[in-house]
Every structure is written in C-alpha cells, then in structure tokens.
C-alpha positions in Angstrom: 102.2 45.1 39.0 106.0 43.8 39.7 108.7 44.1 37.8 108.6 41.1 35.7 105.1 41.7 34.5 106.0 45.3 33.6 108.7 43.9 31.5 106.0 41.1 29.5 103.6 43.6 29.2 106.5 46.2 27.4 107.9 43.7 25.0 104.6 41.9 24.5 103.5 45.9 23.3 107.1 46.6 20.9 106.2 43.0 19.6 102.9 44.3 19.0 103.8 47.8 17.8 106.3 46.6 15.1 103.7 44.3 13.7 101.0 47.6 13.4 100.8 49.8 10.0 101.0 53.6 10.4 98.1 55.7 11.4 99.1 57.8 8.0 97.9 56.6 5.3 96.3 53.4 6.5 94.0 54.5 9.5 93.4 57.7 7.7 92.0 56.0 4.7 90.0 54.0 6.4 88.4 56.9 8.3 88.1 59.0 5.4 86.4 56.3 4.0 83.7 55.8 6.2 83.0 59.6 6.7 82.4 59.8 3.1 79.5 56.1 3.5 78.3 58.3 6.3 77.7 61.2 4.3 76.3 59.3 1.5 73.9 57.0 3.2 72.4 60.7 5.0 72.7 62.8 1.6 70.6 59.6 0.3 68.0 59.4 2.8 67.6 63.1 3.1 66.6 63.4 -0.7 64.1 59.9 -0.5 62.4 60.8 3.0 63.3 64.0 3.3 63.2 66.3 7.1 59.7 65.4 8.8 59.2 68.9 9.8 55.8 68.5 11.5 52.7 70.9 11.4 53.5 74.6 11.2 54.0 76.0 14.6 50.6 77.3 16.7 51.9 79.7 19.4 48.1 79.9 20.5 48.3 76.0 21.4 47.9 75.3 25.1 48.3 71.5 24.2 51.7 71.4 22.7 54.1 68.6 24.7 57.6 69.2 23.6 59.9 66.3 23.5 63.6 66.0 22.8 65.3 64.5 19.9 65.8 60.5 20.3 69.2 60.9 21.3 67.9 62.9 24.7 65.0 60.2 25.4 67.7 58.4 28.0 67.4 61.5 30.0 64.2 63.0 29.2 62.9 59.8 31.3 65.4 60.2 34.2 63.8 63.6 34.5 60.4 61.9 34.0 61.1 59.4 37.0 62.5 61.9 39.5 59.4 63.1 41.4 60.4 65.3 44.2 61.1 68.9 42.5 64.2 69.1 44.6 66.0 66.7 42.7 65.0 68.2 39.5 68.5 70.3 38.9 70.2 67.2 40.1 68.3 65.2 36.7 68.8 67.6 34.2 72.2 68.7 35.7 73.9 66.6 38.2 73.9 63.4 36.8 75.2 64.4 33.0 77.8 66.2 34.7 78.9 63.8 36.9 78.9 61.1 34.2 81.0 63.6 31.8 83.3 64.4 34.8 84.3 60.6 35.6 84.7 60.1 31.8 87.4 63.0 31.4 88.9 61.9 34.6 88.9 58.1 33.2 92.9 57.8 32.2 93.7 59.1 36.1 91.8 56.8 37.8 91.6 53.8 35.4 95.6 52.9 35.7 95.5 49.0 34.7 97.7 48.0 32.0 95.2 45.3 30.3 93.7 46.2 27.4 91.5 43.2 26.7 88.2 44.0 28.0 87.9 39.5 28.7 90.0 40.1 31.2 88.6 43.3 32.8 85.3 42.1 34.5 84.7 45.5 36.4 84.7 47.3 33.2 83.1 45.4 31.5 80.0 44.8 33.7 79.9 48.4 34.2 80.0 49.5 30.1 77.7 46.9 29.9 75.1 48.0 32.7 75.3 51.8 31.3 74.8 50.5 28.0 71.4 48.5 28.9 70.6 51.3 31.3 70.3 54.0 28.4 68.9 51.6 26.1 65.8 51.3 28.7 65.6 54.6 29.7 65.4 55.6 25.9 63.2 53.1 25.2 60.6 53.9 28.3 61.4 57.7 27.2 60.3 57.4 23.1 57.3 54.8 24.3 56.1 57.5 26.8 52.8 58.3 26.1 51.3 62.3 25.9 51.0 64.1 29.9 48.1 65.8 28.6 46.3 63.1 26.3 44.6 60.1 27.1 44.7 57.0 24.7 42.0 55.2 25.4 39.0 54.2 23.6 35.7 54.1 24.7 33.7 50.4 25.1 31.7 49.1 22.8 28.7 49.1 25.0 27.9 52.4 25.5 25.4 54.3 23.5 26.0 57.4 21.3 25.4 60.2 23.7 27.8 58.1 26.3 30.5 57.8 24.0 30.3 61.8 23.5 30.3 62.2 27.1 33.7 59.7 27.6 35.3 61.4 24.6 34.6 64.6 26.1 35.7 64.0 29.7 38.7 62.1 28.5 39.4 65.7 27.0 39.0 67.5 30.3 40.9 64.7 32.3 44.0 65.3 29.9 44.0 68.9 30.0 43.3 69.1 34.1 46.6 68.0 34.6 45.4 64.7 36.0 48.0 62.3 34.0 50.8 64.0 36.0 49.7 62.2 39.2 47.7 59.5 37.6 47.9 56.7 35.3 45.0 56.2 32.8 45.3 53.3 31.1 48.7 53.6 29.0 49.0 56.9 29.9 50.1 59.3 33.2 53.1 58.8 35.7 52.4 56.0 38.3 52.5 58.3 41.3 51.8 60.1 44.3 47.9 59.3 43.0 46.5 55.7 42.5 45.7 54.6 38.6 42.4 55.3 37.8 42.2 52.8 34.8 39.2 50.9 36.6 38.2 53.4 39.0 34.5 53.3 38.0 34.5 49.6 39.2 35.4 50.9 42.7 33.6 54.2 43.0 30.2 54.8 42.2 29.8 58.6 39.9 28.4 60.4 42.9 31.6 59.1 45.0 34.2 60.4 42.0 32.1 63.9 41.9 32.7 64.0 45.8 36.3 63.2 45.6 37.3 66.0 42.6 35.3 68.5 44.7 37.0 67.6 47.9 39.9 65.7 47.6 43.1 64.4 49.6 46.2 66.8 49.5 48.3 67.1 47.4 45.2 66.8 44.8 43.9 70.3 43.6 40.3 70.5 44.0 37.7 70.7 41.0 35.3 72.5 42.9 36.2 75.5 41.0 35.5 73.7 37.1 32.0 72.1 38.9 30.9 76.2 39.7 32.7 77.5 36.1 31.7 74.4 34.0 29.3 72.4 34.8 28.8 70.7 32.1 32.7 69.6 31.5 32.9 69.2 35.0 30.0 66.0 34.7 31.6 64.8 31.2 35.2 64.4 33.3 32.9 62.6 35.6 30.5 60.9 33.6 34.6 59.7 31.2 35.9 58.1 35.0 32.9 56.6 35.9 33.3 54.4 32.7 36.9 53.2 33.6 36.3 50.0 33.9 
C-alpha cells in the first residue's frame, strides 16, 4: 500500500467513523436484545418439547454406539474417514488445533486494509470452502448409519424360516465387527474390504463359509464362531448368501 492509498483509506474510515453511533447504548441494546429472543425462543421450546433424554442408561449393553452432539458431527466424520490408526491423534487433535491456532494468529498474518469481503477473493473462497466443508462433513456425520447395525430388510421372496435366518445373521454380521471394513447396503465404512451388498450374487454359500473361515489378511477369521457357534455361524452365512 503507498502512501496515497494509506491516506484514502484513513479519511474514507474518520468519514465513516463520524457517521457511526456509539457502541454504548446503541450496539449494547441491540445485543441485549437479542440475548433476551435467544433465551426466550430456548426457555419456550424447552417447556413444549422438552430435553429428549433417551432410554435409561444399560451399562450391561455391549451394543451401545455413542455419538457426539450435532455440533461435533463435522469432526466425528473426519475421524470416521481417517483409516490408518496413525493418523488418529492427528483427527481428533491436530487438525482442531491447527484450525484454532491460524484463527488466533489471524490479525498477524491477515494485514490487508479492505474490509469488504467483494473485494477479498482469497477470503472469501476460503470462508466459503470451510463453510461447505463442515456443512458436508456434518451432514455425512448425522446421516452415518450404526457400525454395529445393519439396516436392511430382508426380500420379499424368502419364506418364513429364511427370513429368521437373514434377520438373525444380519445380527451376527453387525455385532462381528464386519461393518468397520465393509459396507452392507447403507451401512459400514467403504474400506480396506469390498461391499458385500450383492455378495451372494458373486459367491455361492459354501464359497462365503470358506472365506470367513479362511480369509485374506487383514480379515480376522470366523473359524473360531464356526467351532463355538455353529448355528450363528451358518445364520451369518445363510444372511450374506442372500445379498443380492
């Protein structure tokens, strides 16, 4: 900036500043006021909805999936994404400190004069790519379906006993931890495993009870649920085998 554009800018701002009302009363009222809307509109809901609670606590429950308040989804899905373990610390901690860290060190490196964001392109492009970026990722974090649940119904075709078998298996799929690697139709992560949504129109029952006995590292073998369980060991098979 030279010297005549420092000069514009200064009485362009006195011109400005003498044409401005006091922050006391004016801005102060105004604040005050909205506070008190604020307050209002929560006091209001609070005694027509009132706090959703949820089910009293089981500390038995092995099925419990905790999830952060709405205001956390934007996070709870970077830490979703992030698959190596490694970078785990880095999700959770790096990258909301490093965000808060740029944003208290904003006035030292942000030295530009302008104050209308129309003319600040770079700003503005980037406020409005984090906006949208924690829009999605809040979004893709509140939609996210249950890691130990699968939503899925079973087809109409299939007889009484077969729809106990799927509902069953679906059961034992959920709580095997195979939605962690796995996607199942809305549910799972999409990674290191392939979806099984239509696995049983690529693999024959025999060929999926070979596979969970002896799979392909990093998958944990279900040799040891076919010797425990048998029978919830053929319902998980009998549930994949209907993916179609």
């Amino acid at each position: 900036m030279n010297q005549a554009q420092k000069e514009a800018y200064l009485r362009e701002y006195s011109i400005l500043k003498n044409e401005g009302k006091p922050f006391f009363p004016y801005a102060v009222a105004k604040d005050s006021a909205m506070a008190l809307i604020v307050v209002l509109v929560i006091v209001f809901l609070s005694l027509m909805f009132g706090a959703e609670l949820g089910p009293k606590a089981d500390p038995t429950t092995t099925t419990y999936v905790p999830r952060p308040e709405w205001y956390f989804f934007f996070l709870f899905e970077v830490l979703r994404v992030v698959k190596p373990p490694v970078f785990t610390p880095f999700a959770t901690i790096g990258v909301p400190t490093v965000c808060m860290i740029l944003l208290f060190l904003l006035p030292f490196y942000d030295r530009s004069p302008e104050r209308r964001i129309e003319r600040r392109p770079v700003a503005l492009a980037a406020g409005i790519a984090t906006i949208l970026t924690i829009a999605y990722l809040t979004y893709a974090g509140a939609s996210a379906g249950s890691p130990n649940t699968v939503d899925m119904k079973p087809p109409s075709s299939l007889t009484a006993q077969q729809v106990q078998v799927f509902n069953t298996g679906k059961l034992v799929a959920g709580q095997s931890g195979c939605l962690a690697c796995h996607v199942i139709g809305e549910n799972g992560n999409n990674g290191p495993g392939p979806p099984l949504t239509h696995i049983g129109t690529k693999l024959k029952p025999g060929a999926i009870a070979s596979t969970l006995r002896n799979p392909t590292a990093p998958m944990p073998s279900f040799k040891g649920l076919a010797q425990a369980s048998p029978q919830k060991f053929n319902n998980l098979v009998g549930f994949l085998s209907e993916l179609q």
